[in-house]
C-alpha positions in Angstrom: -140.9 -89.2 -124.9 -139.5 -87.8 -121.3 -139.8 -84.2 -123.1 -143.9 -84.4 -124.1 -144.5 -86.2 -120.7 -142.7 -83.9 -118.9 -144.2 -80.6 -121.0 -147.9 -82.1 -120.7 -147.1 -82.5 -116.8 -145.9 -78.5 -116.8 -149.0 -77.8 -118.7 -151.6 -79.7 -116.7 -149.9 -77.4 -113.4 -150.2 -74.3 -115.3 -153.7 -75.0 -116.9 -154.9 -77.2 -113.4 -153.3 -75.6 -110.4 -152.7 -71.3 -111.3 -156.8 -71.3 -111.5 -157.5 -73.3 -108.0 -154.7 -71.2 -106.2 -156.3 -68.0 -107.9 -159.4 -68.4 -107.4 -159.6 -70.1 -103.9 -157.4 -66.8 -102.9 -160.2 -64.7 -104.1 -162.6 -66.4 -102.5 -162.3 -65.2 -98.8 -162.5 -61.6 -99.8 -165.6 -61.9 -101.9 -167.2 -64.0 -99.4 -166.6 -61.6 -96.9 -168.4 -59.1 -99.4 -171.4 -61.4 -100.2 -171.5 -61.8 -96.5 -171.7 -57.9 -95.7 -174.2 -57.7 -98.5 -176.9 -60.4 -98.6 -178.8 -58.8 -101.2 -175.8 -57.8 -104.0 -176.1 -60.7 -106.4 -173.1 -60.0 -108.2 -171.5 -60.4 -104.9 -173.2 -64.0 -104.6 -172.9 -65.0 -107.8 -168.7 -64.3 -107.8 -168.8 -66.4 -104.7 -170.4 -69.7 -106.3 -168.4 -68.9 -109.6 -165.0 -69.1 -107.0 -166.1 -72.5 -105.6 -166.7 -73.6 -109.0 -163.8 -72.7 -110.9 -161.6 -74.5 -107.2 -163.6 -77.8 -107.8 -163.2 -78.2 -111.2 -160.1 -77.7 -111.7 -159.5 -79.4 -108.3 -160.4 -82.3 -110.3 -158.5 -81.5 -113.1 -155.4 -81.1 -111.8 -155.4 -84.9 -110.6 -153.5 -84.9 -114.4 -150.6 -83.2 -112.3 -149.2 -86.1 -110.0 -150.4 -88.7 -112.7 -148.5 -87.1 -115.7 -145.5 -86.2 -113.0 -145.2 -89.8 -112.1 -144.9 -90.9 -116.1 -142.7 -88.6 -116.4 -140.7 -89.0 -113.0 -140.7 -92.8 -113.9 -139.3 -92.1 -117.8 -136.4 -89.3 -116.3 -135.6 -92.5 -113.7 -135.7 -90.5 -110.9 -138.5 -91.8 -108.7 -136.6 -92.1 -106.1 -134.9 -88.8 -105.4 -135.2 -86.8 -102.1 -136.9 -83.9 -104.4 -139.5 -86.2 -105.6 -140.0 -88.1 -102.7 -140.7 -84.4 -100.8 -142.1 -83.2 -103.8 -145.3 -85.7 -103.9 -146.2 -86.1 -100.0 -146.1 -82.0 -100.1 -148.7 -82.5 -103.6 -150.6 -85.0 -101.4 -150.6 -83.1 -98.4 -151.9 -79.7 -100.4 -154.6 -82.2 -102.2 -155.8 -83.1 -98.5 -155.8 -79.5 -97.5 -158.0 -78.6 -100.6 -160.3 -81.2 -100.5 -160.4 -81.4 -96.6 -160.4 -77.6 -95.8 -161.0 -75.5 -98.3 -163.2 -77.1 -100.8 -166.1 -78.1 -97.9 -165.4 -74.4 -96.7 -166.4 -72.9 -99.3 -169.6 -74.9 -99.6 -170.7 -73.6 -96.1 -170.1 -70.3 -97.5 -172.0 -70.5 -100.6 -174.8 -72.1 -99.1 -175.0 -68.8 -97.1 -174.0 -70.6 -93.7 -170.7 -68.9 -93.0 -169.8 -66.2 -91.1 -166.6 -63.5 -91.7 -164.6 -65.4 -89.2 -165.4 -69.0 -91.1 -163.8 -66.5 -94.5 -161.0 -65.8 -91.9 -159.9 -69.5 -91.3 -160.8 -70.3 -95.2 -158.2 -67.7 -95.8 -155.5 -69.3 -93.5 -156.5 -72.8 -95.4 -156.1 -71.3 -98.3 -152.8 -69.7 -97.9 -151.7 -73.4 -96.7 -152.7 -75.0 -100.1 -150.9 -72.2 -101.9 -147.5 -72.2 -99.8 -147.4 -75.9 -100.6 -147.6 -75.7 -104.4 -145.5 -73.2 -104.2 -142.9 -75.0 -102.0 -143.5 -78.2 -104.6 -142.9 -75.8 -107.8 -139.9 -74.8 -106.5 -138.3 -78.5 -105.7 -139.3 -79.1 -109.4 -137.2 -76.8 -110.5 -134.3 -76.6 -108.2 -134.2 -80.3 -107.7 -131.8 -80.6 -104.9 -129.5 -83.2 -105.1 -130.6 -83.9 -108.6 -128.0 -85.4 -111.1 -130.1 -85.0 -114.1 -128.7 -81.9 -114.9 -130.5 -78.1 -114.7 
């Protein structure tokens, strides 16, 4: 059991989190575009598709923690340093998403923004992604771990 709930948790990251970090990094630049160019559609329309594709899968990739703590809970390791780290950095980059870079966006879409606003969405951005990366990496080196790998 450990194995499925540990390879739907690695599939629910893959299939939840790659999009949002993908597309929230190619957000700035295309809103910058839209921005320079009111009138391209295309431009506007890649824009809305961005924010879409972040909160969607924003809210798919709630799966993430849940399946990690089944699986966390079956390997009995809940209360390793790694994990401990592990989920306030997942909470912290859920609270950087949802806080700053999800309502961002929305400001941007609805035409409000400006290229500095696309600036500090960038910085925001690059936050969220430093921290899942930061979390991937404690998943798979597992310092201190005794559970082998």
């Amino acid at each position: 059991m450990t194995k499925f709930l540990l390879a739907v948790h690695v599939l629910a990251a893959i299939v939840a989190i790659g999009p949002v970090t993908v597309a929230a990094s190619m957000f700035p630049p295309a809103a910058r575009r839209a921005l320079a160019a009111p009138d391209d559609t295309r431009a506007t329309e890649t824009v809305r598709l961005l924010h879409r594709i972040c909160r969607v899968y924003a809210g798919v990739g709630i799966a993430v923690p849940v399946f990690g703590f089944f699986t966390a809970s079956a390997m009995g390791v809940m209360g390793d340093a790694w994990l401990i780290v592990s989920t306030v950095l997942t909470f912290l980059a859920a609270v950087v998403l949802v806080v700053l870079v999800l309502p961002r966006q929305e400001t941007l879409v609805e035409g409000d923004g400006t290229r500095e606003a696309t600036v500090q969405l960038a910085m925001f951005t690059g936050v969220f992604n430093l921290l899942w990366a930061v979390v991937t990496v404690l998943m798979i080196v597992r310092p201190g771990s005794t559970t082998g790998a």
